[in-house]
C-alpha positions in Angstrom: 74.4 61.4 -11.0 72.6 60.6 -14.2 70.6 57.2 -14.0 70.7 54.6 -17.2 68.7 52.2 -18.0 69.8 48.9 -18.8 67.3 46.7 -21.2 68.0 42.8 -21.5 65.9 40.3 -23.9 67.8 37.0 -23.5 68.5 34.9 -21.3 72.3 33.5 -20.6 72.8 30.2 -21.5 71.7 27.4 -19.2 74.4 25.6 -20.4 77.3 28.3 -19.3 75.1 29.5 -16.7 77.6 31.5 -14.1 76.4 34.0 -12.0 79.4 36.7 -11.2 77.7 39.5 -8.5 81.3 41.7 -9.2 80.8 41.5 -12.6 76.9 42.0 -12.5 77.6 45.6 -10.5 80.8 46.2 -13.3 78.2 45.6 -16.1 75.4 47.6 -14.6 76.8 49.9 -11.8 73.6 52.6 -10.2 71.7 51.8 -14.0 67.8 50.5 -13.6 67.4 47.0 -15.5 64.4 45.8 -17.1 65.0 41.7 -18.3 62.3 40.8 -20.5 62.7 37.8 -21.8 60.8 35.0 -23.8 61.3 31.4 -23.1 60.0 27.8 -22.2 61.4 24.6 -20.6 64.0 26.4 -18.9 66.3 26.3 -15.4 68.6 28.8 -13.3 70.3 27.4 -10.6 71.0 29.3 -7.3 71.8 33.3 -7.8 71.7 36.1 -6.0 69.9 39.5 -6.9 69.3 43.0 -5.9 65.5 44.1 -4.9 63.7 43.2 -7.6 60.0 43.1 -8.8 59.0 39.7 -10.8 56.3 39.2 -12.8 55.1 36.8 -15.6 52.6 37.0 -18.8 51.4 34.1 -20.8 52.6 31.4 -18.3 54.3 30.7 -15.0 57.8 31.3 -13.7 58.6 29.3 -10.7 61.2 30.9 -8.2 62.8 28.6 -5.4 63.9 31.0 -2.6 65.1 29.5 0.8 63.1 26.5 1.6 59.8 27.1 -0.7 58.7 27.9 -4.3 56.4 30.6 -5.4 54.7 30.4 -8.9 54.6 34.2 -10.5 51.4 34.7 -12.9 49.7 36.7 -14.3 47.6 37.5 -11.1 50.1 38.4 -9.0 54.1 39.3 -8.7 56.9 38.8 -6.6 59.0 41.2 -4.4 63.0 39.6 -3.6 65.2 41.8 -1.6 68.7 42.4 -2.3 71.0 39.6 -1.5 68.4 36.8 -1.5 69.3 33.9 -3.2 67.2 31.8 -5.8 67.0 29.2 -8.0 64.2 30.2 -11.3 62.2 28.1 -13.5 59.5 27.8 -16.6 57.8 24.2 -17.3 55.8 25.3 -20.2 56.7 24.1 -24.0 54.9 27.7 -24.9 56.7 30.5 -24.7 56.4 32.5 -21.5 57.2 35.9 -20.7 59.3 37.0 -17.9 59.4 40.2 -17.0 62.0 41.2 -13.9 62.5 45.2 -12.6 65.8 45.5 -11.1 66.4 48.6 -8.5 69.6 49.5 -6.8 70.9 50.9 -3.4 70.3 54.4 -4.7 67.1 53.9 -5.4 66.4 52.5 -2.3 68.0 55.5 -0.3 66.3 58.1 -2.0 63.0 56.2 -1.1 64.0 56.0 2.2 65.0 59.3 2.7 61.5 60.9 0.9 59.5 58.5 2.9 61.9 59.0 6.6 62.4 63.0 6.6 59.8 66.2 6.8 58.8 68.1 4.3 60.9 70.7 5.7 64.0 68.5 6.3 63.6 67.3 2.5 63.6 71.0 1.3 66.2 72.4 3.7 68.4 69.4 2.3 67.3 67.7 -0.2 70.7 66.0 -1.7 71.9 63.8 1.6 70.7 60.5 1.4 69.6 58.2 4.4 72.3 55.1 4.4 69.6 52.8 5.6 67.4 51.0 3.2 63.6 49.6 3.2 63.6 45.9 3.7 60.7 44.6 1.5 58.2 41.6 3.0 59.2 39.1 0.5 56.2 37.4 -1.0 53.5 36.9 -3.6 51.7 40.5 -4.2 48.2 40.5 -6.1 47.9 43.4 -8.5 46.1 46.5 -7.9 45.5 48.9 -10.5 47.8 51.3 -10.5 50.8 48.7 -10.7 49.0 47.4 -13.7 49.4 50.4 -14.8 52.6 51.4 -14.7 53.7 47.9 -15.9 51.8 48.0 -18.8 53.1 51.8 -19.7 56.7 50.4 -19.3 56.3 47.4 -21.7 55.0 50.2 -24.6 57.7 52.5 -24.0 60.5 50.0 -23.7 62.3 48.2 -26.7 65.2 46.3 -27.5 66.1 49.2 -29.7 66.0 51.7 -26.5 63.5 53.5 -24.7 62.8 57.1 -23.4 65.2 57.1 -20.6 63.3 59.7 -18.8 60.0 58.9 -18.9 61.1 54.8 -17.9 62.9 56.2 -14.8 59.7 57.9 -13.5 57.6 54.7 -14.1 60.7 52.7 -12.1 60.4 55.2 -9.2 56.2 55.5 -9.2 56.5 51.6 -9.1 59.3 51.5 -6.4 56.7 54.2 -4.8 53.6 51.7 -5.1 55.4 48.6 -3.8 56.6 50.6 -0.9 53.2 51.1 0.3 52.0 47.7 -0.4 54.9 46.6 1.7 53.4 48.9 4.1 50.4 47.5 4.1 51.8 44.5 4.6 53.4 45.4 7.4 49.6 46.2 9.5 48.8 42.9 8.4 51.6 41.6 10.2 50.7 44.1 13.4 46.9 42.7 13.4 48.7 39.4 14.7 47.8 39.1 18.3 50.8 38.8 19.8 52.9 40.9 22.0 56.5 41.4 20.2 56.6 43.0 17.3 59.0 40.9 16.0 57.1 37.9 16.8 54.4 39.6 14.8 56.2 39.9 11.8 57.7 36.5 12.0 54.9 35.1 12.1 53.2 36.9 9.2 56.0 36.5 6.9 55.8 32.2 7.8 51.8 32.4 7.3 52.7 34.1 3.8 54.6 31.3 2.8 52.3 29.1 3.8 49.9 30.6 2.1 51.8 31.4 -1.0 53.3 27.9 -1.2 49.3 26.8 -1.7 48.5 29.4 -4.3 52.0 28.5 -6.4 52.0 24.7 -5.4 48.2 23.7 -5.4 48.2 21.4 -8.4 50.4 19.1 -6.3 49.3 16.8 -3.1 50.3 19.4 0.1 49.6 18.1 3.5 49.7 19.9 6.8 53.0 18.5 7.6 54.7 19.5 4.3 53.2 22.8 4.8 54.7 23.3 8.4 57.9 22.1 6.8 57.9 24.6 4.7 57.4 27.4 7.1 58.9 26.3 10.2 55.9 26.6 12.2 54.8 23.7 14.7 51.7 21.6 12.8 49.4 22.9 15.0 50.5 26.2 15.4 50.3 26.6 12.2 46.9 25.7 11.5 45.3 27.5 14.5 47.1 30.7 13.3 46.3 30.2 9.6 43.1 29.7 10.4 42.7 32.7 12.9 44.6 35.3 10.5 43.2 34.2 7.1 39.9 32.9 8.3 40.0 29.6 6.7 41.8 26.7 6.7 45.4 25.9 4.8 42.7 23.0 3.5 39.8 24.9 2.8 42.1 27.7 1.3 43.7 24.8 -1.1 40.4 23.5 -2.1 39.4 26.7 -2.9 42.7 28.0 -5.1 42.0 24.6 -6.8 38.4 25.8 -7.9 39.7 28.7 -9.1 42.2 27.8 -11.8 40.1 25.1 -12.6 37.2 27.8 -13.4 40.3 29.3 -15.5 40.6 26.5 -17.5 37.2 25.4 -18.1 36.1 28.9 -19.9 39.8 29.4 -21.5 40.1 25.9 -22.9 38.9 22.8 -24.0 40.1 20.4 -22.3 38.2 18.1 -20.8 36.4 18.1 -17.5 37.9 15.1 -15.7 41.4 16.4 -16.7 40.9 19.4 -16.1 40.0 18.2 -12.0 43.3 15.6 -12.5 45.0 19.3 -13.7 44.4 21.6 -10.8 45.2 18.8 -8.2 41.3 16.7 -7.8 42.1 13.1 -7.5 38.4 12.5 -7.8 36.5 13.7 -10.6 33.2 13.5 -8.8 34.3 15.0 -5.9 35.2 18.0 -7.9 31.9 18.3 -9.5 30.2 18.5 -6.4 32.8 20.7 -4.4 32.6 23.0 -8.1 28.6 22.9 -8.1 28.7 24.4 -4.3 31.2 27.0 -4.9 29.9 28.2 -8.4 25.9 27.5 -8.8 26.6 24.9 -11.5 28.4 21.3 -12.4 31.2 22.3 -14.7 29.8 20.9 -18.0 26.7 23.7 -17.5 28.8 26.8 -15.9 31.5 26.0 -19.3 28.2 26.0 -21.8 26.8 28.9 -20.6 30.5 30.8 -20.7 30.5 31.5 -16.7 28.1 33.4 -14.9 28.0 37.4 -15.2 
């Protein structure tokens, strides 16, 4: 079977927006599909999609999925698996860029089959393909190196105008590759957990993920332990004891320190001011964020923004 590739640079409109999943398949059948698209101030209500890799340049793209939101920047990507349903979303008035990798069932039986057979079973019979399929830990992924890569190769080779089919399929599979064995590291995480079912043990990971992921995509907003159980479906408690034991700090602590972090961002990539900039990233008090910025970075924010950060 000969793979396509199937490039799309604009949106639908949001105003005839009408998701058909028999006429997605018709349109697209076994073909790998890039969206790249360009937009701000913009909505998608509920839809379904195949696995799919999400990522975002030069802004923020929100994704509602089940009972949370995660927000997909440039500092980390989102993994959905096929048949999840989502609602997507962009705030900014500037233009940002979303970029979404779409992979089929094929793709996801040859993976499985290279990664569940022997060498020697893959060489005695190469063509027969497992039926069963990976199912991905859906959450926020932070780049490593080699996705960056391969992402960045993708967006030189690929053009409205068309693309070297080949040499795009290898990068979709080396990616599919890659995200497979960040989903397997994910998967230790998840058997770290002390408890005694392994089930329980991914259960559990996956609900601290969204706990914590919420925070990271969510932190400019007020979050309080109970929301955050909410969100989860964890016990209040519970929740914090695990947190706390698996991540090693607090969903607090964690949210205070996110918050330092993009306000860092913005005080060497802008110039806004200071007290807005703590209003921005989710400080009721500026004062308080001066003090809690001076402890976690050597400096008050007016000195660390003079002197361009620290090396």
């Amino acid at each position: 079977m000969k793979q396509k590739v199937k490039f799309i640079k604009d949106f639908p409109s949001t105003t005839e927006f009408e998701y058909d999943e028999d006429l997605w398949y018709h349109q697209h059948g076994d073909a790998f599909v890039i969206i790249n698209c360009h937009s701000s101030q913009i909505y998608y209500p509920e839809h379904w999609t195949p696995l799919s890799l999400k990522c975002a340049f030069n802004g923020k793209e929100f994704y509602k999925l089940k009972n949370t939101t995660y927000a997909v920047t440039e500092e980390n990507f989102l993994i959905m698996n096929q048949g999840s349903r989502y609602a997507s979303y962009i705030l900014s008035d500037s233009l940002t860029e979303s970029f979404t990798l779409n992979f089929t069932q094929h793709n996801l039986k040859v993976l499985s089959t290279a990664n569940g057979r022997s060498g020697s079973q893959l060489l005695d019979d190469p063509f027969t393909l497992n039926n069963d399929s990976t199912n991905f830990i859906e959450k926020l992924y932070s780049y490593n190196p080699i996705i960056t890569s391969y992402i960045q190769q993708l967006k030189k080779i690929i053009s409205p105008q068309g693309a070297d089919n080949a040499a795009v399929i290898e990068l979709f599979y080396f990616i599919l590759g890659e995200i497979y064995q960040l989903n397997c590291t994910a998967i230790k995480e998840a058997d770290s957990i002390a408890a005694r079912k392994k089930t329980t043990r991914h259960e559990l990971y996956k609900r601290l993920s969204v706990a914590k992921d919420y925070i990271r995509s969510c932190y400019h907003q007020e979050i309080t332990l109970e929301q955050l159980a909410a969100n989860c479906y964890l016990n209040t408690f519970y929740l914090l004891r695990e947190f706390k034991k698996f991540y090693h700090i607090t969903p607090h602590q964690y949210l205070t320190k996110v918050r330092l972090h993009e306000a860092e961002k913005l005080i060497l990539r802008s110039t806004m001011q200071i007290a807005h900039i703590a209003h921005e990233v989710g400080f009721e008090d500026a004062s308080s964020f001066t003090r809690l910025f001076r402890k976690q970075y050597g400096a008050s924010p007016y000195v660390y923004r003079n002197q361009g950060g620290f090396k």
